[in-house]
C-alpha positions in Angstrom: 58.3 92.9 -13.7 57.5 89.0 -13.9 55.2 86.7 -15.7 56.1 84.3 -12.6 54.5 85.1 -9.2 57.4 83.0 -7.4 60.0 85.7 -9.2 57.9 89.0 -8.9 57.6 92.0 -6.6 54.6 90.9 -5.3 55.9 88.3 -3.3 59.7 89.6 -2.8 58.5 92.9 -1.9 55.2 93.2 -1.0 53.6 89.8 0.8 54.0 91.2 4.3 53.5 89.0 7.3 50.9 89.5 10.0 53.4 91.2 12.0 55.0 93.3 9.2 51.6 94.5 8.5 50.6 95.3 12.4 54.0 96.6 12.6 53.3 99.5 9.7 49.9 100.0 11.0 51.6 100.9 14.6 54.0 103.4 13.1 51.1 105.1 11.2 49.1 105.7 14.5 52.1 106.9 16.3 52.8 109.3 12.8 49.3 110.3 13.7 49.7 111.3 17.2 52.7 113.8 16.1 50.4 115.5 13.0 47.8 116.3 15.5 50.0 117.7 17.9 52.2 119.4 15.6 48.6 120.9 13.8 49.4 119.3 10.8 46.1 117.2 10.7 43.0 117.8 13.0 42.5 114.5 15.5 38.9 113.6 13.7 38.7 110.6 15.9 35.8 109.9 13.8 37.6 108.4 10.9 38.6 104.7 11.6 40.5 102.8 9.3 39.0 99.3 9.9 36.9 96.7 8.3 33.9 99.3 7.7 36.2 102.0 6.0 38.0 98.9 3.8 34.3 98.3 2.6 32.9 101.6 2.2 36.6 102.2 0.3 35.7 98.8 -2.1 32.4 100.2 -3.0 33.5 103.4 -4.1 36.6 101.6 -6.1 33.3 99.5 -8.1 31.3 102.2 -8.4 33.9 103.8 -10.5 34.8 101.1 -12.1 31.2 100.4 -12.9 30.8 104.2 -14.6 33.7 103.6 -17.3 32.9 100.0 -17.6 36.4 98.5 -16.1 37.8 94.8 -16.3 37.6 93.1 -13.1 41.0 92.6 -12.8 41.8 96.4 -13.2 39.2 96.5 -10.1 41.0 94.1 -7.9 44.6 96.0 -8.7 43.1 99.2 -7.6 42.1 97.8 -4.8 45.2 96.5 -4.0 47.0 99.6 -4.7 44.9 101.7 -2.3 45.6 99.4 0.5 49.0 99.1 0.1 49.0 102.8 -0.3 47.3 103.2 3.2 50.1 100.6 4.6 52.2 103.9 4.7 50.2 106.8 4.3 47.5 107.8 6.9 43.9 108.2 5.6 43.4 111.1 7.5 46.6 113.1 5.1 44.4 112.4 2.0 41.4 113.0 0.0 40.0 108.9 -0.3 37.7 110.2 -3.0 41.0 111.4 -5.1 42.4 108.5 -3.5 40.1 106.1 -4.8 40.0 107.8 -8.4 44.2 107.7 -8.9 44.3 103.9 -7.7 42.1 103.3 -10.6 43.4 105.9 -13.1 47.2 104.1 -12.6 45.4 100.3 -12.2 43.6 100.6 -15.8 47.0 101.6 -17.3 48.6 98.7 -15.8 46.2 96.4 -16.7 46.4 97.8 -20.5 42.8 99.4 -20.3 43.9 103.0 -19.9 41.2 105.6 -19.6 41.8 109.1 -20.3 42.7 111.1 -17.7 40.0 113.8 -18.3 37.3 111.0 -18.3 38.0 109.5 -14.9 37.8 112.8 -13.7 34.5 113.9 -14.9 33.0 110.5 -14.1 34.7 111.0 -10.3 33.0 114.7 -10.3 29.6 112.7 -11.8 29.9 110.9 -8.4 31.5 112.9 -6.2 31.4 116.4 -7.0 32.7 118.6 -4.0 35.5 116.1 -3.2 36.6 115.4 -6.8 38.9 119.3 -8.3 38.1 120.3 -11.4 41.8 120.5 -11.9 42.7 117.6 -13.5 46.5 118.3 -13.3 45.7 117.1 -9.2 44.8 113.5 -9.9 48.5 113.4 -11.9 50.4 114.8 -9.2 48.5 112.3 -7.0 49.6 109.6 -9.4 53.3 110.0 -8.8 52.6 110.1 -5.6 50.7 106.9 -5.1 53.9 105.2 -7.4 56.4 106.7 -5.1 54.8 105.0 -2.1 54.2 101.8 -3.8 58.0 102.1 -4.7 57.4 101.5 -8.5 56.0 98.0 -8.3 52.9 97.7 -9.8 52.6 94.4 -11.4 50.3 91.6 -9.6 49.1 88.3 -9.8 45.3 87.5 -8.9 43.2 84.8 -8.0 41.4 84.9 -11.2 43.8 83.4 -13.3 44.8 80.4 -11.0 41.1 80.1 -10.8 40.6 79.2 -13.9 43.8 77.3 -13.9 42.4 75.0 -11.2 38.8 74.7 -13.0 40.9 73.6 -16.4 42.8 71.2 -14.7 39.9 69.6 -12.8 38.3 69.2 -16.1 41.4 67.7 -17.7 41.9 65.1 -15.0 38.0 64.3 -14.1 38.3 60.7 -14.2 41.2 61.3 -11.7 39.8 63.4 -8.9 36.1 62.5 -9.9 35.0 66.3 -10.2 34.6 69.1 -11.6 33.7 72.9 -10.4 30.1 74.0 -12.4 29.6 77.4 -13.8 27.2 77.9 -10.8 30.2 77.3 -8.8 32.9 79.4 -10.1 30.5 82.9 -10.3 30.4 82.3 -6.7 34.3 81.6 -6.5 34.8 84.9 -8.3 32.3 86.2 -6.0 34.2 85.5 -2.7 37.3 86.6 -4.8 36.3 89.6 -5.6 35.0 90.0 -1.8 38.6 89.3 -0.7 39.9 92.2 -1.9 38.3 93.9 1.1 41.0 91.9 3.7 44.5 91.9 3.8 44.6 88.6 2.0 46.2 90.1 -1.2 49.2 91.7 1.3 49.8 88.3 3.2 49.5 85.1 0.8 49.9 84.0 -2.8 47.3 84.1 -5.0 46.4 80.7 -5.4 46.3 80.4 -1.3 43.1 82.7 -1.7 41.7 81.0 -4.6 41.9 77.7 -2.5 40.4 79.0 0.4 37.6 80.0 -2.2 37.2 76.7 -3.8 37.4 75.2 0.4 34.0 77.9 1.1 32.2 76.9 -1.9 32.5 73.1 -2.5 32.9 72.2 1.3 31.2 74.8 3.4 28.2 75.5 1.0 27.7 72.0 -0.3 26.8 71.4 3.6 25.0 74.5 3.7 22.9 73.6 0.7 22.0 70.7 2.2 20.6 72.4 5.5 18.8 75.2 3.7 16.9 72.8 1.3 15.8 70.5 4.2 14.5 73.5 6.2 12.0 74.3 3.3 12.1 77.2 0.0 13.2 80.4 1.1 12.0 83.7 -0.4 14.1 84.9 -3.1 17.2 87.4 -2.2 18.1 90.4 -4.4 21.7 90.1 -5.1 24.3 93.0 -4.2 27.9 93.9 -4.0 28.2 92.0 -0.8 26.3 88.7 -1.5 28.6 85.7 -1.5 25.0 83.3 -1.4 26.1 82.4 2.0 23.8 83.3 5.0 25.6 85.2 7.8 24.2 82.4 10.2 25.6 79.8 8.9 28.6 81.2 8.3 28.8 82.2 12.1 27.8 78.9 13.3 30.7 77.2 11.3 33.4 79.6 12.5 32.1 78.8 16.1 33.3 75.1 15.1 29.3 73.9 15.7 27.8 71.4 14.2 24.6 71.3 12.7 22.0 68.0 13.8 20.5 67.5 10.0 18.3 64.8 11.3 16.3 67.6 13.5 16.5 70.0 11.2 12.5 71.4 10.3 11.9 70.2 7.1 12.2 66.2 7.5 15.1 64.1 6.7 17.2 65.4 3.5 17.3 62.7 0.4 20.1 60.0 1.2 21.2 60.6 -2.8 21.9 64.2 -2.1 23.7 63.5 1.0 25.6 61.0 -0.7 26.5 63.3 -3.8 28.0 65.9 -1.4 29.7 64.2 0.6 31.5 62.2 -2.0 32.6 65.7 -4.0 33.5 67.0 -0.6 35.9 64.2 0.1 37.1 64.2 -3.8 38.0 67.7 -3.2 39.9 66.6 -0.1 41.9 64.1 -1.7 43.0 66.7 -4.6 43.7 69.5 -1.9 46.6 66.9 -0.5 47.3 66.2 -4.0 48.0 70.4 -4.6 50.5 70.9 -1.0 49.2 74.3 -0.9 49.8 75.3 3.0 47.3 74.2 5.3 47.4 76.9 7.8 47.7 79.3 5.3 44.6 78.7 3.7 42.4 77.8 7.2 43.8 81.7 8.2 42.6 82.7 4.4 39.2 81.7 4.9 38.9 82.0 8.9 39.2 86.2 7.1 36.8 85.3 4.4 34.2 84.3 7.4 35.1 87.4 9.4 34.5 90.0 6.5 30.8 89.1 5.8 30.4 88.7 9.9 31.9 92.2 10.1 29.9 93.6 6.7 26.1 92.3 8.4 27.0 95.0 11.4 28.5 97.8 8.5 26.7 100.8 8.8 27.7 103.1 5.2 26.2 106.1 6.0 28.3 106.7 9.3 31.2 106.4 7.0 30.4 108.1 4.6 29.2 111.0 7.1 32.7 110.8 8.9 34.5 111.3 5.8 32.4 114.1 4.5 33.2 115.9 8.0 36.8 115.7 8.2 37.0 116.4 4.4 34.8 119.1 4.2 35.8 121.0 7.1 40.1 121.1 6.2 
């Protein structure tokens, strides 16, 4: 246990590298291969664990959490506990419903907003009913079970906190760096954070790497954006949902193809000089107090460069076929 990140489990133990993590990953399909041949598990080449089944997983984690009105933070930890969980145990061995349920039965307790054990079950019934025992001793027994993998260390950092850290300190020194983040800004930093818990950001870099690469998408890449969208004309409002991040998938795609957008020939008319001015100057304020912080460069281009690939990857998610796949190898063991 540590009130330091640099000092904590998190980053001694459990901030894999790209290689550790593809290296776990290959053990657990080769784990896989014997189950099905020994009979333990049935192939059910159906069930994928990839960037569809992380998001399908992350809904089900907030729609919980939304039931018996969770913190946030309680949220994110879940989340990370189920995927460091599935680091070492193969979705296919478990029920993800249960799963889903214990991560956030053993999160609220360590985030000191326990719920009683009886509750989370009948609000996991409410949703799921024929994945979800009425026995509630099973969701305990799953509990020591989900420690035992995660070796006993629970305690994380988040981006939250370093969020707000960064917004404090941007305020304090204002006639410094010559900027602030608004409110409107930092509900869409918490946004993409709360998005991130989707990748394996949380398993590869600090926290403050990912809040960075948040701060980079919002005050860079949408400042830019902003400016296109409003010289192309209004757009028709957008009802807001779980995945929204108030970035357009085009954009996003067109900026993680490295292209540059002519402004000038953009329909619409030329954009207002003042505007132009305005973000551009905050862009290269932020640039001078992103040298000023020495957080790793590559570290946070690869942060973001996953940011960009979720919401590429969640345009083309289709829930029902994973919610269908799931019901089929669950229902028929």
């Amino acid at each position: 246990m540590s009130a330091d990140y640099w000092s904590s489990s998190q980053r001694s133990k459990w901030q894999l590298t790209r290689e550790g993590l593809m290296e776990s990953r290959r053990k657990l399909v080769l784990l896989e291969k014997k189950m099905v041949q020994s009979g333990l598990i049935k192939e059910n080449p159906q069930i994928v664990y990839d960037v569809n089944m992380r998001i399908y997983l992350h809904t089900l984690v907030v729609k919980l959490g939304r039931r018996l009105n969770v913190r946030q933070v309680a949220l994110a930890s879940a989340e990370v506990y189920l995927f460091r969980f599935l680091t070492r145990v193969l979705l296919k061995e478990v029920n993800a419903y249960l799963l889903v349920t214990t991560c956030l039965y053993v999160a609220c307790k360590i985030e000191e907003c326990p719920q009683h054990l009886r509750l989370i079950v009948l609000e996991a019934r409410n949703l799921w009913p024929e994945y979800i025992p009425h026995d509630v001793t099973k969701l305990a027994e799953f509990e020591f079970y989900l420690i035992e993998e995660m070796e006993l260390y629970l305690i994380l950092h988040h981006p939250y906190k370093l969020l707000l850290q960064i917004r404090d300190f941007l305020t304090d020194n204002s006639t410094h760096f010559g900027f602030t983040l608004t409110d409107d800004e930092l509900q869409h930093l918490w946004s993409l954070i709360n998005d991130s818990y989707i990748t394996d950001l949380h398993l590869l870099f600090p926290p403050h790497v990912i809040a960075m690469a948040a701060i980079y998408i919002t005050v860079v890449l949408k400042k830019n954006l902003n400016a296109i969208r409003s010289a192309a004309g209004p757009v028709g409002n957008q009802a807001q949902d779980d995945k929204s991040s108030a970035m357009h998938l085009d954009d996003l795609m067109t900026l993680n193809a490295g292209g540059d957008v002519d402004i000038q020939t953009t329909s619409g008319g030329n954009l207002p000089d003042l505007r132009l001015d305005e973000d551009t100057v905050k862009i290269d304020r932020f640039m001078n107090f992103f040298n000023y912080s020495h957080v790793n460069l590559d570290e946070m281009v690869e942060a973001m460069q996953e940011m960009v690939n979720l919401y590429i990857a969640w345009d083309r998610y289709n829930e029902n076929q994973v919610r269908k796949a799931l019901q089929q190898m669950l229902l028929s063991r």
